[in-house]
C-alpha positions as CSV (number, residue, x, y, z in Angstrom):
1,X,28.4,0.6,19.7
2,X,26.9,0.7,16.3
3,X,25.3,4.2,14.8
4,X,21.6,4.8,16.0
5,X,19.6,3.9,12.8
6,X,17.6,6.8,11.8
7,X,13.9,4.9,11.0
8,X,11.0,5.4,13.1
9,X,9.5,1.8,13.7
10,X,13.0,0.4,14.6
11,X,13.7,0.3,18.5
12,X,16.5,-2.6,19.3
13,X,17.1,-2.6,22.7
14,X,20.4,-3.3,24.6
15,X,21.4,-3.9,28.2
16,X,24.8,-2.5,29.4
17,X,25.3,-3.3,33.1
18,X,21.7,-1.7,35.1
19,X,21.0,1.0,31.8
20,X,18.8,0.2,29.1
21,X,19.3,1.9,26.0
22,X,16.1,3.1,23.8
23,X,16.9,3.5,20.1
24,X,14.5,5.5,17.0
25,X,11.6,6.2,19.3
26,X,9.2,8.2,17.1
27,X,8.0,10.1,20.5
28,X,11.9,11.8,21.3
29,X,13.2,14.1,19.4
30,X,16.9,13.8,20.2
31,X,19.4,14.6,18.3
32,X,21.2,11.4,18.8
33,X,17.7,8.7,19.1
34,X,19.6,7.9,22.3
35,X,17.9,7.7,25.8
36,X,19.7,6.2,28.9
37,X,17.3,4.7,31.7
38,X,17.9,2.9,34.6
39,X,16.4,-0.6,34.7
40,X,14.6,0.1,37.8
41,X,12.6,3.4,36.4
42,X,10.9,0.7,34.0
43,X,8.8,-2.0,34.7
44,X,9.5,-5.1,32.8
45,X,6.6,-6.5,30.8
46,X,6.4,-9.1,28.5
47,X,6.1,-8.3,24.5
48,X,2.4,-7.4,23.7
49,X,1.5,-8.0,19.9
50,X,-1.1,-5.7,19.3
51,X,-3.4,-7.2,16.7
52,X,-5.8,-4.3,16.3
53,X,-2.5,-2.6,14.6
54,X,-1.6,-5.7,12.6
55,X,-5.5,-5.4,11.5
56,X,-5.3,-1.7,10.6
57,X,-2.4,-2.1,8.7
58,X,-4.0,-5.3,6.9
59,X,-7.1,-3.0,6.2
60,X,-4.7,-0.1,4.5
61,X,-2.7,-2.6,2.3
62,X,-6.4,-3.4,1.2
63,X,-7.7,0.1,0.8
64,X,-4.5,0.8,-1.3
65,X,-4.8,-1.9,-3.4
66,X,-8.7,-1.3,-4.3
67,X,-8.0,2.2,-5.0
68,X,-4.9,1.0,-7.2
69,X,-6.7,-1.1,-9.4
70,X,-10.4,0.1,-9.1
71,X,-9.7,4.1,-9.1
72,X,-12.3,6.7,-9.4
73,X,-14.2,4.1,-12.2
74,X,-15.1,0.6,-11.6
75,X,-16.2,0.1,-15.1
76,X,-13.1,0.2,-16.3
77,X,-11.5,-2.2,-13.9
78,X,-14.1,-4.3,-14.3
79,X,-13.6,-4.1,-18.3
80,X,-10.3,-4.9,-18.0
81,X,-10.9,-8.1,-15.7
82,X,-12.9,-9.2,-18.3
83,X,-10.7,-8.8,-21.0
84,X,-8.4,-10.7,-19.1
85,X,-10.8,-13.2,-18.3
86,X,-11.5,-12.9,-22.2
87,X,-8.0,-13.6,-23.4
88,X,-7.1,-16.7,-20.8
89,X,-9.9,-18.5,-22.4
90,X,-9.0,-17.7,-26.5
91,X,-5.7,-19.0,-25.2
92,X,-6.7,-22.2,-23.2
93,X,-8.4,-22.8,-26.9
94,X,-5.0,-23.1,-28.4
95,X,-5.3,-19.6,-30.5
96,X,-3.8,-16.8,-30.4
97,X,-5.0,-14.2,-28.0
98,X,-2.8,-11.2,-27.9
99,X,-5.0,-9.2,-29.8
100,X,-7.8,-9.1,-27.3
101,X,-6.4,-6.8,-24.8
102,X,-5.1,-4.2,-27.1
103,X,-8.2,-4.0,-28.4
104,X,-10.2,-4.0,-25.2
105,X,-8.1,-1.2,-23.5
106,X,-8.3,0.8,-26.7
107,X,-12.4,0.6,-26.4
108,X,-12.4,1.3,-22.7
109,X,-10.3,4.0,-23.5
110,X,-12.7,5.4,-26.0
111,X,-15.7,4.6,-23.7
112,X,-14.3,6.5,-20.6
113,X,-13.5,9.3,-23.2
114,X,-16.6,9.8,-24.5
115,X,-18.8,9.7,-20.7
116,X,-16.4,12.3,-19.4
117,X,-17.2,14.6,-22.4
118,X,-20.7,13.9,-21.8
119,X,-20.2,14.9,-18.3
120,X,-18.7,18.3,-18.7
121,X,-21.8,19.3,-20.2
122,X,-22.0,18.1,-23.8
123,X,-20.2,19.0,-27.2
124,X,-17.0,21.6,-26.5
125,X,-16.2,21.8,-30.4
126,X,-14.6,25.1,-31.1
């Protein structure tokens, strides 16, 4: 018999004679991730998909994604979306374009600089 694996979300299943054996559940904390049952102890159902997890974990791939790219300032994501936007179409005009986003972050850079030294409360020159 192979190892027990050690993750979480993994529970293979296999059938010697009348014992089932459980492998990785998350709610057992033996050493081994082994449980022996007898067949008859369980009822058999058929697999359930539960979409209200697929959905959640749909929704979290999302929320990751918008806090990846969008952050604490949408200003700035949405400067560099149009920087990009920007550069496709000086390219699509046959010129070179590889300027522009240099350029762009180095502004957005200098913007978002300059509003959070407004917000701590003005000038901090020594």
């Amino acid at each position: 018999m192979r190892p027990a694996c050690t993750r979480a979300f993994c529970a293979p299943r296999v059938r010697i004679a009348r014992i089932r054996v459980l492998r990785c559940s998350a709610a057992r904390a033996h050493p081994d991730h082994l449980a022996a049952r007898s067949l008859g102890a369980i009822p058999q159902q058929p697999p359930r998909r539960d979409v209200g997890l697929m959905l959640s974990a749909i929704a979290a791939f999302g929320r990751f994604w918008y806090r990846f790219i969008v952050g604490d300032d949408w200003s700035i994501a949405l400067a560099v979306l149009v920087g990009l936007a920007l550069t496709n179409a000086l390219h699509r005009r046959a010129s070179t374009a590889w300027w522009l986003m240099p350029a762009v972050v180095v502004v957005v850079l200098g913007v978002s600089l300059y509003r959070a030294r407004l917000s701590k409360g003005g000038s901090s020159r020594q």
